[in-house]
N, C-alpha and C positions, 0 to 999 in steps of 0.2 A: 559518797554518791549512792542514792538508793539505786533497788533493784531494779525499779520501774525507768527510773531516769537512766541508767544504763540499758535498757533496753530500744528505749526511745532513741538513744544514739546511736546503734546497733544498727535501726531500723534508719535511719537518715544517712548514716554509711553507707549502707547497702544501695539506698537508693540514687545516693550520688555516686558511686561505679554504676550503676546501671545508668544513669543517664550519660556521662562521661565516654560507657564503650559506645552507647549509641548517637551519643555526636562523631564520637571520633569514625563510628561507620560508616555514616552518612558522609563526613569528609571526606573519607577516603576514595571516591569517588565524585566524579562531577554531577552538577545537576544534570538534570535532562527533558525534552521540550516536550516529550511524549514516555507515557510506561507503560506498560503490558503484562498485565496478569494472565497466564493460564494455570486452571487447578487441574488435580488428577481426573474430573470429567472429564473437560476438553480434550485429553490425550485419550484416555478409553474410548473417546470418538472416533476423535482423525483415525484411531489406530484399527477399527472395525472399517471405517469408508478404503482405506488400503488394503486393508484383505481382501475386499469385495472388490475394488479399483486391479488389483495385480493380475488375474488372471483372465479382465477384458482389456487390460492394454498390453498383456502380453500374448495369446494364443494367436498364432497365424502371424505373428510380426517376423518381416524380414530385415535383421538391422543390415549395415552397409557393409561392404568387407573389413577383414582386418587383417592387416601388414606388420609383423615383425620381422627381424634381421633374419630367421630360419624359417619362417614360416608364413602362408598367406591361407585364408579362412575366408570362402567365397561360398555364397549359394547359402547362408544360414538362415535357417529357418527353425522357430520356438514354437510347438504346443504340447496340449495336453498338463498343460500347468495348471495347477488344483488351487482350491482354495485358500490358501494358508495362513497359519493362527496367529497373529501380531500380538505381542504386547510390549507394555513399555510404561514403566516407572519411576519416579521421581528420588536422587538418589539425597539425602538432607546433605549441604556443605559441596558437594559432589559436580553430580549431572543427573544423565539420566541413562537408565538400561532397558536395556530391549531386547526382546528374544521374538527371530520367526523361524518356525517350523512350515515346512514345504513339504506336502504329500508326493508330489511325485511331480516332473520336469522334463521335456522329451525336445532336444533341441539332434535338427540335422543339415551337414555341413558337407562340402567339397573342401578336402584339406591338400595342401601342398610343403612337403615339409623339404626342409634343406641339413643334410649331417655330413659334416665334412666333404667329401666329394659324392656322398649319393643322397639321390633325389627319390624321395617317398612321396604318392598319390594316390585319390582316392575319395569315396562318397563314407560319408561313417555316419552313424548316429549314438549318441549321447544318451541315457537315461540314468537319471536321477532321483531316489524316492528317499525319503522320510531325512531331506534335509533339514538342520536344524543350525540357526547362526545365533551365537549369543554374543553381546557387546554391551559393551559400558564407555560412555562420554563424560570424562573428567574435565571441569573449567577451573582452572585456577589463574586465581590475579596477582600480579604483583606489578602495578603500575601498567601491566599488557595483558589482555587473557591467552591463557595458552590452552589449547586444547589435544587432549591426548584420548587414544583410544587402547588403555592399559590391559585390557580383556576384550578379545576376539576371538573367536573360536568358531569354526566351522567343521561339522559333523557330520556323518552321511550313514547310512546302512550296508547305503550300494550305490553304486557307479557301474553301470552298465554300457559298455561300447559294442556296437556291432559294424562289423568291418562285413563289405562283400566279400563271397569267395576267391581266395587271393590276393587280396593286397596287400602291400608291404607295407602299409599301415597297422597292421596286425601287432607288428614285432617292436612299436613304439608303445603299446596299450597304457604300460606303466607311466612312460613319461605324459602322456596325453592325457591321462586321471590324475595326475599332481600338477600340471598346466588349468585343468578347468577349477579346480579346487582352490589351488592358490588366484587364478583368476575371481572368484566369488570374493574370496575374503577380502581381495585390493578394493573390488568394486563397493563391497559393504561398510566397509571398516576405515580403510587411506582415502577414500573417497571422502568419505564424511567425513573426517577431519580435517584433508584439505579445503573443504567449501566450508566449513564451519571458523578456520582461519582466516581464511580470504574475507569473512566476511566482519570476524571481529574488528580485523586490520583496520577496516575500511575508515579514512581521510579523505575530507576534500582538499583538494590542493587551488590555492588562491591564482584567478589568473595572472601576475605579475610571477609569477614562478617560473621559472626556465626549464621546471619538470609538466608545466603544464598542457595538458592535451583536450581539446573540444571535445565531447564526446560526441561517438560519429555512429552514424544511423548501421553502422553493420552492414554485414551478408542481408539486401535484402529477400536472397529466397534461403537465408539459412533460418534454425528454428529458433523464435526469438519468446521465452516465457513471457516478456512485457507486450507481445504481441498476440500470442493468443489469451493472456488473461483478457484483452479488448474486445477478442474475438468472444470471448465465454460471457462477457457484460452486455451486448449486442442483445437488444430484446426482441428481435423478429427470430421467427421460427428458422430454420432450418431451409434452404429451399433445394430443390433437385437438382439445378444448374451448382454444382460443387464451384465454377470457377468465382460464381458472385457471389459466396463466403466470405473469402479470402485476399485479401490485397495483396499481390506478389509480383514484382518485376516482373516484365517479361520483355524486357529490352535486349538489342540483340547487345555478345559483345565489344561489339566497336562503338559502342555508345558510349564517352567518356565522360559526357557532357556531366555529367551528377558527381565524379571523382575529380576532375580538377578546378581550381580556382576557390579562394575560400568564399564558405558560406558565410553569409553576414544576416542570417535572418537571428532575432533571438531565440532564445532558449531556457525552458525552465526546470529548476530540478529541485530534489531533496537531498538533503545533508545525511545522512543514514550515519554518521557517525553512534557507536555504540558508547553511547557518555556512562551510563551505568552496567555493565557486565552482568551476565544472568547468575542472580543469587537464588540458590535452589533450597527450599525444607525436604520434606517429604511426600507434602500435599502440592505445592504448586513450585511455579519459577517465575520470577521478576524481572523484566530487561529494562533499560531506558535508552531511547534513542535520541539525541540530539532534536529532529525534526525539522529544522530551519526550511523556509524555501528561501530556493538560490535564483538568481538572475542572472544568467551569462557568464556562471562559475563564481560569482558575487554574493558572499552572507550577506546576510540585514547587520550594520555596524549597529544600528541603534535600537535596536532589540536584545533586550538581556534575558538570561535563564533566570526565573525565578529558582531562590537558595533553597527554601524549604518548602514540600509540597506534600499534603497530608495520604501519602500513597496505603496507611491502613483500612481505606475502607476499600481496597481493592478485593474482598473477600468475600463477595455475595453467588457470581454466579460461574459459569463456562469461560468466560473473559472477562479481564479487567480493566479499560482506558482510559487511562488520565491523559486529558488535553488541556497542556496549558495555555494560558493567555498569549506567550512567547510564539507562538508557530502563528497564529492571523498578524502578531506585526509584524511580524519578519515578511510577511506577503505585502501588511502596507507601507512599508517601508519601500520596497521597489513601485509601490505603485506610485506614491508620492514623487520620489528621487529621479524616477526615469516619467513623468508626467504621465500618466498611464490610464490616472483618473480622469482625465479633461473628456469632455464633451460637446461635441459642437454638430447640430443638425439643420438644413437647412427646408423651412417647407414651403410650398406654391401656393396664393389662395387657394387652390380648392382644394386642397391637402389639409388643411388647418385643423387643430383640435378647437373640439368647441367651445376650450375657455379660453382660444385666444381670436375668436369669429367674429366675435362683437368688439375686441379691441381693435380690431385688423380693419373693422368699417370707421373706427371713430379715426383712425390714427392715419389709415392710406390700404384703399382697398384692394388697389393692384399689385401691392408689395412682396417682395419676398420677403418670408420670415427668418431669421437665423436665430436660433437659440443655443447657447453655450452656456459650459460651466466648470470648471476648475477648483481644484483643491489650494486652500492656501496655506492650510497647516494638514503638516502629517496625520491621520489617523488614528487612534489609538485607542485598543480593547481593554477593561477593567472587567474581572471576574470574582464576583465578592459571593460568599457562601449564602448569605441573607438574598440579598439585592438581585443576583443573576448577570448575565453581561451586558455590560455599559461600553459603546462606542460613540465617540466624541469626532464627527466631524466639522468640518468647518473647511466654507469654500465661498466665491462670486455665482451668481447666476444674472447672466443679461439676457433680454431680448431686444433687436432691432429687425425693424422695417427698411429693408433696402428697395430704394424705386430707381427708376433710370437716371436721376436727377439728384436723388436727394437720400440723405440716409437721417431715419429719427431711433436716435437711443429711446428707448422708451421707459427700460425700466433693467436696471444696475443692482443685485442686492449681496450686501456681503451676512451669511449665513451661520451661525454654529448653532449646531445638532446634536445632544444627547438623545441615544437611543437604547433604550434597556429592554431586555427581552429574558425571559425567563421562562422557555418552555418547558411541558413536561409529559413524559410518556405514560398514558392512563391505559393503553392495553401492551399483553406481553407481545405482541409480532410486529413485523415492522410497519407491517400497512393498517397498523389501529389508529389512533388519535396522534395529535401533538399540536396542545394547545397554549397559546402564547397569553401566561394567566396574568403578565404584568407587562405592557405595552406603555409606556411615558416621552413623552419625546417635548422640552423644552425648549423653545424658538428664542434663543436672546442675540443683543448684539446687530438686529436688523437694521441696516440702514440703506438708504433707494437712491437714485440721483436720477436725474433725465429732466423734460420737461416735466413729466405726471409725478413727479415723486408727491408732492406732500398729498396731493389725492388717493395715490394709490398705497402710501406707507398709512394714512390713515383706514382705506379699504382692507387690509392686511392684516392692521393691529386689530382687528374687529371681526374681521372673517374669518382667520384661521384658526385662534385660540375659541371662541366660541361658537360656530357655526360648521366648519368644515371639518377639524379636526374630532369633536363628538363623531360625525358621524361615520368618518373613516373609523375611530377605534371599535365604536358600535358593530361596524360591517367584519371589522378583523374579529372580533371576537367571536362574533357571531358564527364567523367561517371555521374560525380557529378552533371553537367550545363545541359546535353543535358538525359540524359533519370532519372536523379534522383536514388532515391534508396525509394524503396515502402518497406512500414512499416507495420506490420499485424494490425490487428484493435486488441485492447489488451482488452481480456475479457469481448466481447461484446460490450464496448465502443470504439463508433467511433468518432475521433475529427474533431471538423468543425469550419472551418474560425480562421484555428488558424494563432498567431503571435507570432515567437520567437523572443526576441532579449534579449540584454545585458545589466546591468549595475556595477556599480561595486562593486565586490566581489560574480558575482549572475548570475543567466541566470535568464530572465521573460520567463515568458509561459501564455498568456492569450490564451483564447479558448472557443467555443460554441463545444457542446456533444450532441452524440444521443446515446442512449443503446439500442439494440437487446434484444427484451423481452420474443419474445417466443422463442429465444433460452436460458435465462434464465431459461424460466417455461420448457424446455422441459429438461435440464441438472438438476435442482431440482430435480424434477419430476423421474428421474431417476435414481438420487442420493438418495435419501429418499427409493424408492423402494430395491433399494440393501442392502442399509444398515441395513434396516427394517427387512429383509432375518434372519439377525444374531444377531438383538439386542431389545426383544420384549419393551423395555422404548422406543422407537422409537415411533412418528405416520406414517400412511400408509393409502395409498390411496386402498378404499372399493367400488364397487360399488354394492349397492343395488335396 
């Protein structure tokens, strides 16, 4: 064997373990319906918006009391909290670490202590400067992720307590400075591992399950994140009547009327299953989420996960979103299965659209009209890297004439729809263009019945493909190419320099982000005050 040809082999070895470990990678995890790229941008962000975010949603906050078996912490109140330095990095194989440093901390409290048979009381206050917490978040998989938090450490210069003169609070100082200490670390460190758990965990459980539970609207005056994100999407200003912000019970209660008897209205959700585990380099981290939508605790049966999905070009901007074709069936699928798509409207002569004015004299003028229309085949999205996405429907569309006397079907048609659309983002922010560069939609399969069919299946065959359809595409493109269609900025995040495109089974979405923060802190801010109104476990903002 020559040299060269020994090398060639060498060189095809190689690259069959490299292919080999990266199948076997990708097996070892499931697909998933949605991915999410963030690189070490996005985190240098979030982690400046939190510096500047921590010391206007903490100074002046009065959290609620707190109860242990020796002790009760009433009347607390935090300020004088500084700025402090975030960072946090991407660890390769790992997670990620993170260091904050805290200038200085000034919280003041009524304490009640209990030690054996004697009872200690008292006003103290707390200061704390040049705290510093460092931590590291390790994910590791083995068929589960597990998350551990191996490195915690909490550091201080100083601990300052000042006692009035005389209290027998004095003579606790020491235990009271390893109580707020070891309290920090819980709250930084077990904290975040346990919600970082809870969340890996996360299954839906099928409702024929005997573990299964409705999910139920909660405390509604307790604080609910899914309800003020609502509140923070809401595009009206701000208004001075705090109470018309806010939607909050206010029922008295002996009201049971909302706790007993089941609800039977439906319900929709997502599958948040974490199908792919976050794989971290140094630069960025990868998650994939299942993404299904559900229907009354019901996946879509006939919606599959595409196997392979080309997640390398997830490396352009701030964020990365692969949407596959898999999460819009899983929607039509319950639209189809529970009849969700039908349509049925009924109008007065003198309600009528004007293309059906003239039919409604020829046919019976004093008639009601009813118009309906229903799907006969399921739905289904195609997303090809060339092409764009393709939806395939197909349904009935009738209209009749109901008089006092007499009903005329007038016109029956059974319909399929390809519709492809391929837009594309030509400015970086969200409210620039997005114009739909390839609009197609293919009528076949038409067939009419009624008395007017052959009249009007010929009026159809002639009108729609040459006549009415130009001009509908002419008017979309026109709309679509020359002034766009402007997007709202969604919940304070605004995207910038983004890129959509295609591959297949998927839409890409890479993008740079900016968040709106004091309208964050002023919608908090505001949210908290209300709620607080009605639910004294609430914190609230005091100013002393």
């Amino acid at each position: 064997m020559t040299r060269t040809s020994c090398i060639y082999s060498v060189i095809i070895l190689l690259l069959s373990i490299g292919n080999f470990a990266a199948e076997n990678s990708e097996e070892s995890h499931q697909p998933a319906g949605i991915y999410v790229r963030l690189n070490q941008k996005a985190v240098d962000y979030v982690a400046d918006l939190a510096s500047d975010a921590l010391p206007a949603i903490l100074n002046n906050l009065s959290p609620p009391d707190i109860k242990t078996d020796i002790a009760t912490i009433s009347k607390l109140h935090i300020s004088n909290v500084a700025k402090p330095n975030i960072s946090a990095k991407f660890m390769n194989e790992k997670g990620v670490a993170y260091n904050i440093t805290l200038a200085s901390f000034r919280a003041s409290a009524f304490a009640e202590i209990s030690v054996f048979v004697w009872t200690y009381e008292g006003d103290f206050t707390a200061e704390l400067k040049e705290l510093s917490i460092q931590s590291e978040l390790h994910f590791d998989y083995n068929e589960t992720t597990t998350v551990t938090a191996p490195v915690c450490n909490v550091t201080q210069s100083e601990v300052a307590l000042v006692f009035p003169p005389g209290s027998g609070l004095a003579s606790l100082q020491s235990e009271i400075k390893g109580q707020i200490v070891s309290a920090i670390r819980d709250a930084v460190c077990s904290t975040a591992v346990d919600a970082l758990t809870f969340v890996m965990a996360q299954k839906p459980i099928p409702p024929e399950s005997p573990n299964y539970e409705k999910p139920s609207g909660g405390d509604p005056n307790g604080f609910s994140v899914a309800e003020l994100g609502v509140s923070l999407c809401k595009p009206d200003s701000l208004k001075d009547d705090d109470t018309e912000e806010v939607t909050t019970t206010t029922a008295s209660p002996d009201d049971n009327s909302t706790s007993t008897g089941e609800d039977s209205s439906p319900y929709w959700g997502v599958d948040l299953s974490v199908n792919h585990p976050p794989t971290f380099t140094d630069e960025d981290m990868i998650i994939g989420l299942d993404g299904g939508i559900m229907f009354n605790g019901w996946k879509a049966g006939s919606a599959h996960l595409p196997q392979v999905l080309n997640k390398t070009r997830l490396d352009k901007k701030m964020v990365g979103i692969l949407l596959s074709e898999y999460i819009p069936n899983t929607l039509f699928h319950h639209i189809y299965l529970y009849d969700l798509g039908n349509f049925r409207h009924r109008y007065t002569p003198g309600s009528l659209p004007k293309i059906l004015q003239k039919l409604s004299r020829a046919v019976c003028s004093k008639c009601y009209v009813e118009v309906s229309a229903n799907l006969t085949e399921q739905p289904k999205l195609q997303i090809d890297a060339n092409l764009g996405a393709r939806v395939q429907l197909s349904g009935n569309v009738s209209i009749m004439f109901r008089g006092r006397e007499k009903l005329h079907d007038v016109l029956t048609a059974n319909t399929k729809l390809h519709v492809t659309l391929k837009p594309t983002v030509r400015h970086s922010r969200v409210f620039g263009d997005v114009s739909l560069t390839n609009v197609d939609v293919n009528v076949f399969d038409l067939g009419l019945g009624g008395p007017l069919a052959a009249p009007i299946e010929k009026l159809f065959s002639f009108v729609v493909p040459r006549v009415l359809w130009p001009q509908v595409k002419k008017r979309l493109r026109f709309a679509m190419n020359r002034r766009g269609v402007k997007l709202p900025i969604f919940c304070g995040v605004e995207l910038e320099h983004t890129e959509l495109d295609f591959v297949d089974h998927a839409v890409l979405l890479n993008t740079d982000f900016s968040f709106d923060l004091p309208l964050f802190l002023s919608k908090f801010k505001r949210y908290l005050e209300v709620k607080s109104k009605f639910n004294p476990n609430l914190p609230k903002y005091v100013n002393v």
